[in-house]
C-alpha positions in Angstrom: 96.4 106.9 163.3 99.5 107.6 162.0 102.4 105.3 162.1 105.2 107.0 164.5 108.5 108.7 163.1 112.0 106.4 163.8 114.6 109.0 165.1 118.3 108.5 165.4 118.2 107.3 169.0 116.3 104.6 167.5 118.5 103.3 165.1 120.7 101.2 167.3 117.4 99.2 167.9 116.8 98.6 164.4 115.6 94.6 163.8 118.9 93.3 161.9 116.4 90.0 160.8 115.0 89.7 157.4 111.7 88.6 158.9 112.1 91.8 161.5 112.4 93.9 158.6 109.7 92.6 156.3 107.4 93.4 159.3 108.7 96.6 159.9 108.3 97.7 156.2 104.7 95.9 156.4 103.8 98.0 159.6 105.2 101.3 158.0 101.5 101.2 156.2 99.4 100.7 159.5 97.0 103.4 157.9 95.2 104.9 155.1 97.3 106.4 152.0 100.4 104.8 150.1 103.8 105.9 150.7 106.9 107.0 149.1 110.2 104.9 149.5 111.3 108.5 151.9 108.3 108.1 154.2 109.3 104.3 154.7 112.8 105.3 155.4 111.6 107.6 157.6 109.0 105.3 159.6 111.3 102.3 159.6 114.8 103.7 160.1 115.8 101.4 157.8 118.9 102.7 155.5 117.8 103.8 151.9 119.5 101.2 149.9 118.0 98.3 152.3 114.1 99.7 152.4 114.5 100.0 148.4 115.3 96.4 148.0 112.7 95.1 150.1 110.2 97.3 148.7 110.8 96.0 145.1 110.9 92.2 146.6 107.6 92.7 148.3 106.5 93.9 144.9 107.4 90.8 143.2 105.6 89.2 145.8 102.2 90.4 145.5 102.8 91.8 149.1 102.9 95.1 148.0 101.9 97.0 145.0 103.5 100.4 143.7 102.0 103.0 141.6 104.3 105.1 140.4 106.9 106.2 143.0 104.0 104.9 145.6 103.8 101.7 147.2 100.6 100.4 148.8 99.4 97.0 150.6 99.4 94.3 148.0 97.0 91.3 147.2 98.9 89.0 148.8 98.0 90.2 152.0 93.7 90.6 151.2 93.9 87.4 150.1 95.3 85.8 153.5 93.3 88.0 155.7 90.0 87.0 153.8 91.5 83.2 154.4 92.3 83.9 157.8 88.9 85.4 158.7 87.0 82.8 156.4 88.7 80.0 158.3 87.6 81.5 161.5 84.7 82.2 160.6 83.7 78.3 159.0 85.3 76.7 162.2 82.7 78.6 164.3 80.1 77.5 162.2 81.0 73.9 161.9 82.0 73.3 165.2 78.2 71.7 166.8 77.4 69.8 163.4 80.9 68.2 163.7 80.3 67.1 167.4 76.8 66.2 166.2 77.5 64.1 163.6 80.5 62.2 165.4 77.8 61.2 168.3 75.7 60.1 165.4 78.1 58.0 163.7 80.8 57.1 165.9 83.5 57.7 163.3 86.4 60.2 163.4 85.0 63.7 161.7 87.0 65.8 159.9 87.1 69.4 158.7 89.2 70.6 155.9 89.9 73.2 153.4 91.8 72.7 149.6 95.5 74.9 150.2 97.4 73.8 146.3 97.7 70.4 146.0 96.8 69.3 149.3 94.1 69.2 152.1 94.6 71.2 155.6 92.5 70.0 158.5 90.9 72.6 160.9 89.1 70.1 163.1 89.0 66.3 163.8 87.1 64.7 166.2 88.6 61.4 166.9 87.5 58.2 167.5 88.6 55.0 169.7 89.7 53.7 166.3 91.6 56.7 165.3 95.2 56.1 167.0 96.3 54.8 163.8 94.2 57.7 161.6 97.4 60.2 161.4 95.4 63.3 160.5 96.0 65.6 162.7 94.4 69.4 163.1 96.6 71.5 160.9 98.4 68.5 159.0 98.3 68.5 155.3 97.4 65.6 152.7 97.2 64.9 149.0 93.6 65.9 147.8 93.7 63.5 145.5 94.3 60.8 148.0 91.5 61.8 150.5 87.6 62.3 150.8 87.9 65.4 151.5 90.4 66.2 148.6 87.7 65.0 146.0 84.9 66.3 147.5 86.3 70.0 147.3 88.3 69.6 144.1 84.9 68.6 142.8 82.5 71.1 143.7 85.1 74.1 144.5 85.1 77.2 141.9 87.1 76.6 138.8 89.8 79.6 139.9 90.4 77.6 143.1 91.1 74.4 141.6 93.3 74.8 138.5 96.7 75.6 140.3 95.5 72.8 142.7 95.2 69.4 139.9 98.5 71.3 138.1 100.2 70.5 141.2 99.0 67.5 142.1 101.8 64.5 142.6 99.9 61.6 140.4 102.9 59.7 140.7 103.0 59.5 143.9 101.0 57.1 145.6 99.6 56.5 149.3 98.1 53.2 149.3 97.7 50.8 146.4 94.5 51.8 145.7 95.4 55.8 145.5 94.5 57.2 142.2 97.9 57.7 140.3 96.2 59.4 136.4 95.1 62.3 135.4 92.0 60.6 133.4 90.9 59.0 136.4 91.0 61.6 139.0 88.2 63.3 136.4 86.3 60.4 136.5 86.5 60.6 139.9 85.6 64.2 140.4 82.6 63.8 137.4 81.0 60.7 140.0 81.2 62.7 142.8 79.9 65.8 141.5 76.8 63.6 140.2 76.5 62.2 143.8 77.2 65.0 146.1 79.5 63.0 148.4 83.0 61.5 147.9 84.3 57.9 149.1 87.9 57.2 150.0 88.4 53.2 150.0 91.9 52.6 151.5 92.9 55.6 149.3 95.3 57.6 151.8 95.6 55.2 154.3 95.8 51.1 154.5 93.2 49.8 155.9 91.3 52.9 156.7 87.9 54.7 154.5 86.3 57.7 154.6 83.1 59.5 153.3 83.2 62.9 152.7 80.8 65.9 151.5 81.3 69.6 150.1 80.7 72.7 152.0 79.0 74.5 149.3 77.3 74.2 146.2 79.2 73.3 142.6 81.3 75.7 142.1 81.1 77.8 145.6 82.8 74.7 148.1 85.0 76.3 150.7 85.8 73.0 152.4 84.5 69.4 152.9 83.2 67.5 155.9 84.0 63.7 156.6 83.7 60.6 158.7 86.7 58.0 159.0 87.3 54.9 160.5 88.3 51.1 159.9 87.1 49.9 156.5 85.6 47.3 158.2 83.5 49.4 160.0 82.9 52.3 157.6 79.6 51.3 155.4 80.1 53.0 152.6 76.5 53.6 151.1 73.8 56.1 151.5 73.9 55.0 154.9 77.0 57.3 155.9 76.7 59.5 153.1 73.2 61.1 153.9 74.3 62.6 157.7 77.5 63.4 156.3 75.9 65.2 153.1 73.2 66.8 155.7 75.9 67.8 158.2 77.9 69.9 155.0 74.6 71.3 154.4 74.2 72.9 157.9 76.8 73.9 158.2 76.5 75.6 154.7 73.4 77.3 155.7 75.1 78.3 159.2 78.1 80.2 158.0 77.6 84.1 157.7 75.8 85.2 155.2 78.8 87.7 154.4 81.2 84.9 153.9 84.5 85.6 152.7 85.4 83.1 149.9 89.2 81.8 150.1 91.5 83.5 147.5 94.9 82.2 147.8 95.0 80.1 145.0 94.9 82.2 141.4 94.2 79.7 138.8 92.4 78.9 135.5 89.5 77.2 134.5 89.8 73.6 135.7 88.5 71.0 131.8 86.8 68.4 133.7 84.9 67.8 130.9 80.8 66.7 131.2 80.8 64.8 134.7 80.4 61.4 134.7 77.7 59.9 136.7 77.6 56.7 138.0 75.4 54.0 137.1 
């Protein structure tokens, strides 16, 4: 369906916002076909001069892409509809393993995904012990800092994960016992690729571990799964690490078929190097 034409007696209505106008341009191409910098003009009643610089800044930006004197929908936007629809998509999945394994354990479960340098949590199901865990659904983290960091950076594809360690903040440390060099973090990432699960001892916060496991196989993880709680409490062994490692597992084998992988991040091949196993 064609997207309507913006007469005069619209033009008084015209969004006067940049974020108005960037999703008025972006709605001009609510349909099949490219268009000219006219036929935006035309849909968005936006003057000639304004649509022409926003054009040529959504360029830049990988929103659009123009061929010639055409302009079409740009990566930018594939790439965070196959996120948005993936993340959907791997909640729905996850969701009765999560609940499943926090019954099982009693520890705080979380799910997360790799966005850049950090971790974003989609779920956590929280504990009695958790009012001083600050994760929250939606916050972000260092992924070198967490469980779930490590286990992703680990077994996620190399074009996911370059722009990702590039980024990462060594310096910057959230407990003592955060890793802070480069040559460790590989270390880190060769152990757990050789175990399949990923320990965080008091790593992001004080007093607090966590054992975490890969959604996916080396090279194809989409996310991690975990299990939190007091160090004290945590036993950090096979003993947590096989229904955490089963629970990633399921839920690998319950997402669709027709999974969309995550593309945000465009990167190069990650030099880990052989992995390092631990003895």
């Amino acid at each position: 369906m064609a997207s309507p034409v913006v007469t005069a007696a619209d033009l008084d209505n015209t969004p006067n916002s940049v974020l108005d106008r960037v999703s008025l341009v972006l709605d001009a191409f609510d349909g099949p076909g490219r268009l000219t910098l006219a036929q935006v003009v035309r849909r968005t009643g936006l003057p000639r001069s304004s649509a022409h610089r926003m054009l040529d800044r959504l360029v830049q930006l990988r929103w659009l892409r123009r061929q010639g004197r055409d302009y079409e929908l740009g990566m930018r936007l594939v790439e965070l509809g196959s996120l948005a629809v993936h993340q959907d998509r791997l909640h729905k999945a996850a969701l009765p393993f999560l609940h499943e394994l926090h019954r099982a354990t009693g520890h705080t479960v979380h799910l997360a995904i790799l966005d850049g340098p950090d971790v974003v949590y989609l779920e956590k199901i929280a504990s009695r012990a958790a009012v001083a865990l600050p994760s929250r659904v939606g916050g972000r983290h260092p992924a070198h800092c967490s469980a779930v960091g490590k286990a992703i950076l680990a077994f996620a594809a190399d074009s996911a994960v370059k722009e990702s360690i590039s980024t990462l903040d060594l310096g910057t440390r959230r407990t003592r016992y955060s890793i802070a060099d480069a040559n460790a973090l590989r270390t880190e990432l060769g152990k757990v690729r050789g175990h399949g699960v990923a320990y965080d001892r008091e790593e992001a916060v004080a007093g607090f571990g966590c054992v975490a496991a890969p959604i996916g196989n080396i090279g194809e993880a989409v996310a991690a799964v975990s299990v939190c709680g007091p160090i004290q409490q945590m036993q950090l062994d096979h003993r947590l690490a096989a229904p955490v490692r089963m629970t990633a597992l399921g839920i690998w084998r319950n997402v669709d078929s027709s999974r969309v992988q995550p593309t945000l991040q465009q990167s190069r091949p990650l030099m880990m190097g052989p992995a390092v196993r631990a003895s």
